[in-house]
Structure formats: structure tokens, C-alpha cells
N, C-alpha and C positions, 0 to 999 in steps of 0.2 A: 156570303159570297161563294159560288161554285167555284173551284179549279176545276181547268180542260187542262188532261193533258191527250199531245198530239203524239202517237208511235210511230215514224217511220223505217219501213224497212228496204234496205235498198241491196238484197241478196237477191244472188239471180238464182237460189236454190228456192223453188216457192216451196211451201212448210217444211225447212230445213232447219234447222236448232237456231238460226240465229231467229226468225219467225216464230216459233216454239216458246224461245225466252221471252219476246216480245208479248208475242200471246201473254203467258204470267204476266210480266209486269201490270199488263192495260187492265188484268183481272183483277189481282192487286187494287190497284189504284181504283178501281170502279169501286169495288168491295169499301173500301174507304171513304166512299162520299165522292168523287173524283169524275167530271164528264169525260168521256175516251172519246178520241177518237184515231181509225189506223189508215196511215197510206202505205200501198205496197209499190211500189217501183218497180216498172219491167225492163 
């Protein structure tokens, strides 16, 4: 059974550290067997 996980980010700074961390995590999780997927919020 795959796990998805979903990252959303809802900073109005687009690639600002909270986006950046995110990034990591979803890389993380991939790295691990994990389906990503990201939504950004404008």
C-alpha cells in the first residue's frame, strides 16, 4: 500500500523558508517510498 502525502503551502512569499522546508519534507517522504504531491496557494 503507497502512502500520498499532500504538502500545502499557503505563504504569500513564493520560495520563502516556509516553501524551502516544505520542499524537504515532500523530498523526505518521497525518498521513503511516499507518493508527494504539492499545492501552492496564491
Amino acid at each position: 500500500m503507497t502512502v500520498t502525502v499532500l504538502g500545502i503551502s499557503g505563504s504569500p512569499h513564493r520560495h520563502g523558508n516556509t516553501e524551502t522546508l516544505l520542499d524537504s519534507f515532500l523530498e523526505g517522504a518521497q525518498a521513503a517510498g511516499a507518493s508527494v504531491e504539492k499545492i501552492v496557494l496564491k
